[in-house]
One Martini backbone bead per residue (centre of mass of N, CA, C, O) as a GRO file, in nm:
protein
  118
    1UNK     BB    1  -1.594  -1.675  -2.669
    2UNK     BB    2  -1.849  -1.613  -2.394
    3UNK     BB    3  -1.832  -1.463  -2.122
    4UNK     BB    4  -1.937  -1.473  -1.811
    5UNK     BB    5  -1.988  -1.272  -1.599
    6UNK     BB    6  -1.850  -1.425  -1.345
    7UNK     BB    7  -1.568  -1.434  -1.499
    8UNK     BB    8  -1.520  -1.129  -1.557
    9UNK     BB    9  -1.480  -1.055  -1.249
   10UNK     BB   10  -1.241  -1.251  -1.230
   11UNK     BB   11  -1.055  -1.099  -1.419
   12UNK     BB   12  -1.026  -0.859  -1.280
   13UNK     BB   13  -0.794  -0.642  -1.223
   14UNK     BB   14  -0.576  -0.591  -0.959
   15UNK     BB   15  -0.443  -0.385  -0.749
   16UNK     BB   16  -0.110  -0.240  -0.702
   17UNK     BB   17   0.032  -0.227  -0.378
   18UNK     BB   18   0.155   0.011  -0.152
   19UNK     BB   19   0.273  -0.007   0.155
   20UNK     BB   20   0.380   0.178   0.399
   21UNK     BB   21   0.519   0.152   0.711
   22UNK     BB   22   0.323   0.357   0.853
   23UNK     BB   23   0.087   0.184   0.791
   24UNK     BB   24   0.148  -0.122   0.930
   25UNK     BB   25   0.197  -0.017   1.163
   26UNK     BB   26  -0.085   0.107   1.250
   27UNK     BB   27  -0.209  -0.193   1.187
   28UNK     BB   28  -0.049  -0.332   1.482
   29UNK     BB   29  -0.190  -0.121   1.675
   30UNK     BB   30  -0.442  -0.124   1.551
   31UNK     BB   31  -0.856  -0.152   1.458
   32UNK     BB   32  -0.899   0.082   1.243
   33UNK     BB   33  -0.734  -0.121   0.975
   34UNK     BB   34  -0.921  -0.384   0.889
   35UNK     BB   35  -0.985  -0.341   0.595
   36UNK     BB   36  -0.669  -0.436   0.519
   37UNK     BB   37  -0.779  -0.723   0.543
   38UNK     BB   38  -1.004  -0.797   0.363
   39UNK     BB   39  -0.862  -0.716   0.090
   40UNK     BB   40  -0.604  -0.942   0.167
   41UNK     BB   41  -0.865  -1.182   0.203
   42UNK     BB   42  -1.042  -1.122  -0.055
   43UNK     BB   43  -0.826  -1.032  -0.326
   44UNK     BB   44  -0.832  -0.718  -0.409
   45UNK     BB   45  -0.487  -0.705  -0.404
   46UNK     BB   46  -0.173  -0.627  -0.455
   47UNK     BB   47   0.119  -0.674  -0.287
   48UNK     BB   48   0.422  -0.495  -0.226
   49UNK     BB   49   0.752  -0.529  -0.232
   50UNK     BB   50   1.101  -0.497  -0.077
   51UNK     BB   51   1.370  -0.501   0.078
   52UNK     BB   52   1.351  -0.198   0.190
   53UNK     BB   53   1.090  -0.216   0.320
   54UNK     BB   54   1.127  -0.459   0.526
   55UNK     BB   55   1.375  -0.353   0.675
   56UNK     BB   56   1.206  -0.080   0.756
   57UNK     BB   57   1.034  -0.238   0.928
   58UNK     BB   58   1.206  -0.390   1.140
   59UNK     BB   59   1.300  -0.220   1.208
   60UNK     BB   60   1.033  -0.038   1.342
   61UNK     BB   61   0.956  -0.272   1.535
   62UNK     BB   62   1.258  -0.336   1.692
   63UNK     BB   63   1.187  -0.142   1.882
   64UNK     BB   64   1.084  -0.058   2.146
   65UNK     BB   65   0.941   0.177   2.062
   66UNK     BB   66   0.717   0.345   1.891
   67UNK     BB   67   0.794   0.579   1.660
   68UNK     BB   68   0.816   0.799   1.481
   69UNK     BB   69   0.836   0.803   1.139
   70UNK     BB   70   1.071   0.971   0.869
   71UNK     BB   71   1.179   0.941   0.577
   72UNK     BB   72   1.378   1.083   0.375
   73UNK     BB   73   1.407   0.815   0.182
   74UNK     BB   74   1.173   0.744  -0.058
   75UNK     BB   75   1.265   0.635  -0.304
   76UNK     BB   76   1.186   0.282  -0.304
   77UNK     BB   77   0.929   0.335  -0.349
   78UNK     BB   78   0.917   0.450  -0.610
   79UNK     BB   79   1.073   0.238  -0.748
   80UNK     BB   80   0.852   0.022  -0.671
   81UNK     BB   81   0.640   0.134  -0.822
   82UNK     BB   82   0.800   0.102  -1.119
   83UNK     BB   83   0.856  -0.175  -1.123
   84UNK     BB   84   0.562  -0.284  -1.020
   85UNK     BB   85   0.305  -0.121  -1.122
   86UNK     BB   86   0.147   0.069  -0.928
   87UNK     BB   87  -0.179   0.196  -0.831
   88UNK     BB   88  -0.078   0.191  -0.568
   89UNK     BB   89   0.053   0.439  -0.275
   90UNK     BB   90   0.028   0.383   0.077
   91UNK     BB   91   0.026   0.685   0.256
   92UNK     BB   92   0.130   0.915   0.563
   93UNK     BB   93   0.385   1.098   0.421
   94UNK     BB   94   0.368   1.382   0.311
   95UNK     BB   95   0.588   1.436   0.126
   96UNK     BB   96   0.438   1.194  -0.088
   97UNK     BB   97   0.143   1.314  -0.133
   98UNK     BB   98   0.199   1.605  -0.286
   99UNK     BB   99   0.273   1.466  -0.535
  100UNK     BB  100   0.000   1.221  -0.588
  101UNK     BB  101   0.195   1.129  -0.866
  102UNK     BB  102   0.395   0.844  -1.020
  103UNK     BB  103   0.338   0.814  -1.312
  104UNK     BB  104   0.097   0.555  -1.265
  105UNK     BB  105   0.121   0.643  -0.930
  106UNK     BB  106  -0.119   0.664  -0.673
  107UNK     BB  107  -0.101   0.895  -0.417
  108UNK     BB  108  -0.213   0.815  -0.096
  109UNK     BB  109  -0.432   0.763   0.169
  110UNK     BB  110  -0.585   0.510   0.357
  111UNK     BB  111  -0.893   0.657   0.309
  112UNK     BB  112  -0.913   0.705   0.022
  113UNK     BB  113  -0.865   0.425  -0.068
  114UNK     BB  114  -1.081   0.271   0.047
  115UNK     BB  115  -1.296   0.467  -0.082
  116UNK     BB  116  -1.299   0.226  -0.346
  117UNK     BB  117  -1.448  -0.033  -0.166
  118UNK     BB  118  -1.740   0.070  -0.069
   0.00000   0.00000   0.00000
């Protein structure tokens, strides 16, 4: 049976997608990343969470002030790439950047990310 255009583009595969910590408050608190509405509201993107991203996530939001956060630990962010089968881990970390890829998931931030929607 012959595909039709239309039907092709529905199945294609969304991308598994793992925002840090880091994204998710600068999401709360700027209009700057209004664009990660679109993707998760648009259906382009499948999001990734684990209990450890959650956890860490609550913590930093129920602080008085957001402050700066920086997880020494982010070994459940790669642990979640590598479950999730992620293919894209986007974060603001350095520490994670560096790495580049991690297995089979692109380590970006979320500049570099977006640019591949537009």
């Amino acid at each position: 049976m012959k595909l039709e255009m239309s039907e092709s583009r529905d199945m294609k595969r969304k991308d598994r997608v793992i925002f840090d910590t880091n994204i998710w408050v600068s999401f709360l608190i700027s209009k700057a990343l209004k664009d990660i509405d679109k993707l998760i509201f648009d259906d382009k993107i499948l999001l990734l969470f684990s209990d450890e991203l959650m956890t860490e996530f609550l913590d930093v939001t129920s602080r008085e002030k957001f402050t700066p956060f920086f997880s020494k630990e982010d070994n459940f962010l790669l642990s979640l790439a590598k479950d999730g089968k992620a293919d894209y881990l986007i974060t603001g970390d350095k520490d994670l950047l560096v790495i580049e890829k991690f297995e089979k998931t692109m380590i970006v931030n979320l500049i570099s990310f977006l640019e591949r929607y537009k």
